[in-house]
N, C-alpha and C positions, 0 to 999 in steps of 0.2 A: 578456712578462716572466712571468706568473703561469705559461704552458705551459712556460717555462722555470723553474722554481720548483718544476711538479710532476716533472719531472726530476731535479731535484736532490734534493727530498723522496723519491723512488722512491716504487716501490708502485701509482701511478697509473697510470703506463703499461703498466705488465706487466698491472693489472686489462684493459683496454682489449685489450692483445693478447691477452687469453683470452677476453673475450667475442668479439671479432671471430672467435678460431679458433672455437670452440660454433658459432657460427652459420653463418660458412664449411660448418661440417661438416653443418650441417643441411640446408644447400642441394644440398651433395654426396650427401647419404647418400639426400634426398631427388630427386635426379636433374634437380636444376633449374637446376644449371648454365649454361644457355643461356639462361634467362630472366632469370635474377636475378644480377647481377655486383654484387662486392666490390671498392673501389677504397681506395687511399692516396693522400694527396695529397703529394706529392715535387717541391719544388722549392728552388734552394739559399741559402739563409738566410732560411725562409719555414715559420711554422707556419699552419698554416688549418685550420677548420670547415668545412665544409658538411655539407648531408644533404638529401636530398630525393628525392622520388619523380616520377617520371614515368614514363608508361604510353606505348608506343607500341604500337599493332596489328599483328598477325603481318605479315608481305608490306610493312612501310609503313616510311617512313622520319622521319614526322614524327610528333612525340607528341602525342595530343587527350586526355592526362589529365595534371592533375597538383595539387600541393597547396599552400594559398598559406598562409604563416603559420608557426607553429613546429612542423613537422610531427618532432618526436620521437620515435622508435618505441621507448624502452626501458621496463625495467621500470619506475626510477621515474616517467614520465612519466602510464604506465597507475594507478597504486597511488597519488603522492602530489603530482603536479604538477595545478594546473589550466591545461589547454592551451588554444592558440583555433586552427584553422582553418577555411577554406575547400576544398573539393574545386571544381575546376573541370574540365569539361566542353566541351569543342569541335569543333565543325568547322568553323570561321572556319581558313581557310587561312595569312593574313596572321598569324594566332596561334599556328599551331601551327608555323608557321615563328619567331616570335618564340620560342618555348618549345624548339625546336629548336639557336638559338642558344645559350639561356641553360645548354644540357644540354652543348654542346658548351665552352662556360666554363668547367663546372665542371669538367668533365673531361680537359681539356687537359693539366694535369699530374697527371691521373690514373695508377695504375698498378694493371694488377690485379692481387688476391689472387687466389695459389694456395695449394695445399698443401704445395710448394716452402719459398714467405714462412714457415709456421711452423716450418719446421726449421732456418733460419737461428739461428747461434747467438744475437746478439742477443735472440732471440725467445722464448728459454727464459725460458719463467715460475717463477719460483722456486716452491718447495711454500707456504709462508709465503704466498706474493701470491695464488696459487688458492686457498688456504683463505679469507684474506679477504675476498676479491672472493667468492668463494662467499656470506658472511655478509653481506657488506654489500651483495650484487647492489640491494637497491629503493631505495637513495641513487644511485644510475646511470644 
């Protein structure tokens, strides 16, 4: 209800598709592409959250890092949120196969960002919405 509220409100979501584009493009500009993927979640009559990090090592297929707790990475979180987590660590097999699962959850109705995703028209940010998402980025 409320994600559907900021739809109706506007402004929120177009904030959200400009910061995803910013950073998208950082990853590009910065050639990292293949490390670091950008996903939406898409499935039909379903809004969702996630976010999280997990590391897996080059050649491997199973992740031995990852972050337990409210792992936020935006401005506000660094500037005015006080956060808690956990970084965890392993090579316990039986867990990085558990963590393996949980990455494959999230991302089941994953879909990745390209550069494609921002020229969709829907995706045009109005100038009004990048001014104020510019102003307001550390409420984010």
């Amino acid at each position: 209800m409320i994600v559907h509220l900021f739809y109706i409100l506007g402004g929120i979501p177009d904030a959200f598709t400009q910061f995803a584009k910013e950073f998208y493009n950082k990853i590009h500009n910065c050639r990292q592409s293949e490390r670091i993927m950008l996903q939406e979640y898409l499935r039909n009559q379903w809004t969702f959250h996630a976010k999280g990090l997990w590391y897996r090592p080059p050649l491997e297929n199973l992740p031995n890092f990852t972050l337990i707790g409210s792992p936020n990475f935006g401005h506000r979180s660094l500037t005015r949120d006080l956060e808690n987590q956990i970084a965890l660590s392993t090579s316990n097999v039986g867990l990085r196969q558990q963590l393996r699962h949980e990455c494959d959850h999230v991302y089941k109705y994953g879909i990745r960002v390209t550069g494609k995703t921002f020229e969709l028209h829907e995706r045009t940010v109005p100038m009004w919405a990048w001014i104020v998402s510019s102003l307001t980025r550390s409420f984010f």
